[in-house]
N, C-alpha and C positions, 0 to 999 in steps of 0.2 A: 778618833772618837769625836773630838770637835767640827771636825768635816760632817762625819753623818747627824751630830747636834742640829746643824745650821741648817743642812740638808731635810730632814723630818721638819724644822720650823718652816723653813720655805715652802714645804709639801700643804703642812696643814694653813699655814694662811692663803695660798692659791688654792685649795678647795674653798675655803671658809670664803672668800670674795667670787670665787667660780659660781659656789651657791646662792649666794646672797645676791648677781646679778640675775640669776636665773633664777630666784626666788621675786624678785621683785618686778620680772620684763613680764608683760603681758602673757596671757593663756596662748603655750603653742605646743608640738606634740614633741617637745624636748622635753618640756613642762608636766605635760601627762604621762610622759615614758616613766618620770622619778619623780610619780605624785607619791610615794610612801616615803622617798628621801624627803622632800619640799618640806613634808608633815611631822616628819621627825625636826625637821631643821628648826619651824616654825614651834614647835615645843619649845626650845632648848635658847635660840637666838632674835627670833621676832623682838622688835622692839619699837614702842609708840614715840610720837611727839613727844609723852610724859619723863621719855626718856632723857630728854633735852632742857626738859621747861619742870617746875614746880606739879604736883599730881593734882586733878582734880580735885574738889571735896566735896562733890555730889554730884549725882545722878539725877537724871529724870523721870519721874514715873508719868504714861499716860491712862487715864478709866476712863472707859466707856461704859456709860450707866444706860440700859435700857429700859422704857416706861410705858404703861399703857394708857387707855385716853383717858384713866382716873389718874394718871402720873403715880402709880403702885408700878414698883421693882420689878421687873420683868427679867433680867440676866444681866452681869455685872463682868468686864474685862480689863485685867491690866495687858495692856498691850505692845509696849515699849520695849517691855526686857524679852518679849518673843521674839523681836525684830532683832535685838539684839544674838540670842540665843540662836536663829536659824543662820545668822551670819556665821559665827563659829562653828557652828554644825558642817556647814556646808562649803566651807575651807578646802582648797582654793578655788571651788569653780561655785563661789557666792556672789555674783555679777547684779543678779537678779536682787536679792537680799539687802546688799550693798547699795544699791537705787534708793529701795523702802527706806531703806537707815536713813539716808540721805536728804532726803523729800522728806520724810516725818519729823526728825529730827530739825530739820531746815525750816519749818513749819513752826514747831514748837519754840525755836531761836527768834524767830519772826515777832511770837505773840511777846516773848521773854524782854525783848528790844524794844516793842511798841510800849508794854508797861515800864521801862524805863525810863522813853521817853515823853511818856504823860506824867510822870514822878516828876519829871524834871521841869518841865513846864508848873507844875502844880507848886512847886517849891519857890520857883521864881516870881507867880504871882501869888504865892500866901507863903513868904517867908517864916511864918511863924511856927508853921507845921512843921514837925519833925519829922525827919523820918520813914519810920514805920507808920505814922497818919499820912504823911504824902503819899505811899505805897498804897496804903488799906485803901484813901480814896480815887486814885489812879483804876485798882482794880474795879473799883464798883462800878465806875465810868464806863470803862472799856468793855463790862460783862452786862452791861443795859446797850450795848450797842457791838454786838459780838463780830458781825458782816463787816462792822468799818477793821476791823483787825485783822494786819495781815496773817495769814497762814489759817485761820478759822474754818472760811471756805472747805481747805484742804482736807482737816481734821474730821472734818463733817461729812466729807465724803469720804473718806475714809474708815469712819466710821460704820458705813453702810456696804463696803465692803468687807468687816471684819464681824458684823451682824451677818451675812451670808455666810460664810466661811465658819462659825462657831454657830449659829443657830439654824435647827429646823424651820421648813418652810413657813408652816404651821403657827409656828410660837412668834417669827419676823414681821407673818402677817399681823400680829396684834402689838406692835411697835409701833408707838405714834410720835414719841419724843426720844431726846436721848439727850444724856448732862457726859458732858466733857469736861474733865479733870485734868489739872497738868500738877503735880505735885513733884517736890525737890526732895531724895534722901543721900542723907548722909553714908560719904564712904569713909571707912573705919579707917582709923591710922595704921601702920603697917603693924605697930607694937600692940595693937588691940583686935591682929586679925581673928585669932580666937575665940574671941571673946562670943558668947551666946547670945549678950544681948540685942536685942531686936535693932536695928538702923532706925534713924527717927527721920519721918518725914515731916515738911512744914507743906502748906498748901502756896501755890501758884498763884493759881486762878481757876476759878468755877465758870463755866459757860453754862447755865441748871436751871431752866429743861429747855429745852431747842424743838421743835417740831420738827421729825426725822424724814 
C-alpha cells in the first residue's frame, strides 16, 4: 500500500513539473497538441510575481476622450482593461496582445516615473510643500508640456490607432483633439472580494485636449 502511495505521488508531481515546463517553454506543436490541457492547467496552477511578493493595490485605467474643433465630446474609451481582457482571452497564443500590454503599459510607467521624478525635484527645491502639493504641482508642469514626457508620444499615437479600430470613418473625420487620462483604481482586498461597491479611482494625470 505504501509502495503504490509513493508511487501515484511521484506520478502526479512528474506530470505537474512535466506540465509546468511545457506550460511555460515557448509556442511549439507539443504545445498546440495539449492546448486544452495547458488551459485547464493554467486555471487551476498559473501563478504571478504576486505569488511571491506583496499584491498590488491598484490598477491602471487608461481614456481616450475624443473632441471636435469646438472641443464638444465626440466618443469616450477605456482602453487599458481591453488590452488586458484580450490577453486572457487569447491564452496561450497572446503574443500579439502581450506586445500591446507591454508598450502601453511601459508607456504609462514611463509618465508614472517622470511625475515622480519632478515631485522629487519640486520637494527638494520647495521643502515646504507637502506632499500631495508637490505631486498636484509636479502634475500641472508636466501636462503644460506633455511632448517633454516620456511615453506621451506613444499614448497619442495610440490613440489614433484605437480611434480607427472603435470609430466610423465618418465620425474620426471630425476628431480634431483628444484628452488622455491615466487614472489609478483600487483593487479590493481579498476579504472584500464581494463586495458591490464600486472600486474608487483617484486621477493620474490629464493630458486635456491635445490636437489629434
Amino acid at each position: 500500500m505504501k509502495k503504490a502511495i509513493k508511487i501515484f505521488i511521484v506520478t502526479c508531481v512528474s506530470i505537474y513539473w512535466l506540465f509546468t515546463f511545457l506550460y511555460n517553454s515557448p509556442n511549439n506543436f507539443i504545445k498546440i497538441e495539449y492546448q486544452k490541457e495547458m488551459k485547464l492547467f493554467s486555471t487551476f496552477f498559473a501563478q504571478k510575481w504576486s505569488f511571491f511578493a506583496p499584491p498590488p493595490q491598484f490598477n491602471y485605467k487608461l481614456y481616450f476622450t475624443y473632441l471636435d474643433e469646438n472641443k464638444n465630446e465626440i466618443a469616450a474609451f477605456e482602453v487599458y482593461s481591453s488590452i488586458i481582457e484580450s490577453k486572457r482571452n487569447t491564452r496561450p497564443f497572446n503574443g500579439r496582445a502581450e506586445m500591446v500590454d507591454y508598450t502601453i503599459y511601459g508607456s504609462i510607467e514611463g509618465i508614472v516615473n517622470t511625475i515622480v521624478k519632478e515631485r522629487t525635484e519640486i520637494n527638494t527645491t520647495q521643502p515646504e510643500l507637502n506632499l500631495h502639493n508637490a505631486n498636484l504641482l509636479a502634475v500641472q508642469r508636466l501636462s503644460e508640456n506633455p511632448e517633454q514626457v516620456q511615453g506621451f508620444l506613444l499614448l497619442k499615437d495610440y490613440a489614433k490607432i484605437v480611434g480607427k479600430d472603435k470609430m466610423s470613418a465618418e465620425k474620426l473625420k471630425t476628431v480634431k483633439y483628444v484628452t488622455i487620462n491615466i487614472n489609478s483604481e483600487e483593487i479590493k482586498k481579498f476579504a472584500n472580494r464581494e463586495s458591490k461597491k464600486p472600486n474608487v479611482e483617484s486621477k493620474v494625470i490629464a493630458f486635456n485636449p491635445y490636437p489629434f
